[in-house]
Each structure stands twice: as C-alpha cells, then as structure tokens.
N, C-alpha and C positions, 0 to 999 in steps of 0.2 A: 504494500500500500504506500511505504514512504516513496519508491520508486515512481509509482504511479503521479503523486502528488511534487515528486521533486522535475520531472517531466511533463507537466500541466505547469507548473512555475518557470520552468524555461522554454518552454514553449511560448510563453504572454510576451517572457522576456526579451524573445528575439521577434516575435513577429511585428512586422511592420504594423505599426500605429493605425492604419488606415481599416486591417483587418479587426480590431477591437474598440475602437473609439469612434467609428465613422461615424455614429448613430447618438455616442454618449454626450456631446457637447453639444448636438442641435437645437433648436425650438422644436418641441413636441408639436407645437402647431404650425409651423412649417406645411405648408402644402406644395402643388406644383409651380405655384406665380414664385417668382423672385427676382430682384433686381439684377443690373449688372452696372458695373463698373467700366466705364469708359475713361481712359486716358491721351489726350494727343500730346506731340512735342510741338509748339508751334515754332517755326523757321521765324525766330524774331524779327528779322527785315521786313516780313509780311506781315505781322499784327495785325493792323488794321485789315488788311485786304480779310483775312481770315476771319474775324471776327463778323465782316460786312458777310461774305457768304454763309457764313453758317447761319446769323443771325435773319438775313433775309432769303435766304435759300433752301438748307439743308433742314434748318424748324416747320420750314413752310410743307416740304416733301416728305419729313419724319409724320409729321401729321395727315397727310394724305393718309400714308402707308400706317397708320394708327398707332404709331407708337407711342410711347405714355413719360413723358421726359421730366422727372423728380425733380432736379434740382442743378445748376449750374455751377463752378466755380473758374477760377485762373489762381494757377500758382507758380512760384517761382521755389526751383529747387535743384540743388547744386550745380546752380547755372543754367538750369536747363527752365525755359519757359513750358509754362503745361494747362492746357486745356483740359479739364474734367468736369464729366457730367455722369449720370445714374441715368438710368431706364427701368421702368416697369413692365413686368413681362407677366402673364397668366400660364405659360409654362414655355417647356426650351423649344417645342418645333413652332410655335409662334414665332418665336423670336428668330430663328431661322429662317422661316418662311418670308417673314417682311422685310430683314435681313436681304437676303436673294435679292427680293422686288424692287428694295430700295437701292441697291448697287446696281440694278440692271434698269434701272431707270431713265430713257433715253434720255430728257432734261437734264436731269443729275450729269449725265455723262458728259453733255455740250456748255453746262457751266462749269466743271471741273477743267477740261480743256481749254474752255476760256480762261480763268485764273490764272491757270498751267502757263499759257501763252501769256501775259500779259504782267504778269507776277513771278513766276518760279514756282518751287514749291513752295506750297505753304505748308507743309506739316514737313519732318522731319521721320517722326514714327508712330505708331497707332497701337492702341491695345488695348481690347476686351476682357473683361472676365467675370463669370458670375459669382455672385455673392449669393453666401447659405446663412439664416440668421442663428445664431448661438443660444443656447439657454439662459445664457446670462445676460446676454442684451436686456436694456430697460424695455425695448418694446416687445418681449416676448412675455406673451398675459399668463404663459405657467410656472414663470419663475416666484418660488416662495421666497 
C-alpha cells in the first residue's frame, strides 16, 4: 500500500500542471462566452494614421461583423507602443467564424492597402489570446 501511495504522490509530482489543475483554478461558472485579449505594437511614426482607421474603420466593420468590443486602452511598455483592447465572445467558433468574415472583408482589405500605401505599416505585431476567468476573480459570483 505504501508503494501504491508513494506512486500516486509522484505521479501528481511530475505531471504537468495542466493535467490536475486545468479545472481547479477556474470560475465554476465559467460557460462557453469568454473574452479575448487583443494586443497590437503600433509603428509609432503612424499613431495617428492608426488610431484614425481603426477608430473610423475597423469599429465600424467589427460591428457589422457583431463583435462585442469591452473596452479600449494605449500603453507604452518597454519602448514598445501598444494598442489593446478585449472582445466579447459567446463561444470560440463565433469568434472564429466572424474572425474569417472580418479579415476577408473586401473593404477591410482596400483600406488596409490604402494605409499600407500611403503610411507604411502601421502595426509592427498583432496578438490574440483568450482569456478563462479564475475563481478568484472578484467577478466570479462562486467565490466565498
């Protein structure tokens, strides 16, 4: 029995985290919506231009295509200017689906070009990733 028990303890011991905890740190109420996390670097020389298309462009086609956009910021961090925003999703092939629609968007595509042309780039680098809420987040209503 010690064998058994000392073999279930090195077992926890070495298995990846992902195998025994995936589940223990989440919001019980967690469903399949969740936000994501958007990052860009913006090409500082373009600021402006950047800020004029997304603002009067990419908002305008995000909402066509129904996305659901939380909240805005601009940061600066170790040198690197950074455009970030959250999205609201109802689950992931949503978010894929409109994802698709909205990159294949022949507008999208002809003022991207235009920018391109006329600016350079304006981003530098792009980055998604979704977010899974914690148990211990304040907004998670099962935390005691």
């Amino acid at each position: 029995m010690k064998v058994f028990f000392a073999v279930v303890l090195f077992a926890f011991a070495i298995a990846p985290p992902a195998l025994y905890s995936q589940t223990t740190y989440l919001c019980a109420n967690n469903t399949k919506s969740f936000q994501e996390l958007r990052v860009y670097e913006v090409n500082r020389v373009n600021r402006e231009a950047f800020h004029e298309r997304f603002a009067d462009h990419a908002l305008r086609l995000m909402k066509k295509y129904r996305f659901k956009v939380i909240d805005m910021w601009e940061s600066e961090s170790d040198g690197r200017l950074q455009f970030i925003y959250i999205l609201s999703w109802p689950d992931k092939k949503t978010m894929e689906t409109r994802w698709k629609a909205f990159r294949g968007d022949d507008e999208w595509a002809k003022i991207k070009q235009r920018s391109v042309e006329k600016y350079g780039d304006l981003l530098l680098s792009t980055h998604g990733q979704e977010l899974v809420r914690v148990s211990y987040s304040p907004a998670c209503k099962t935390r005691k």
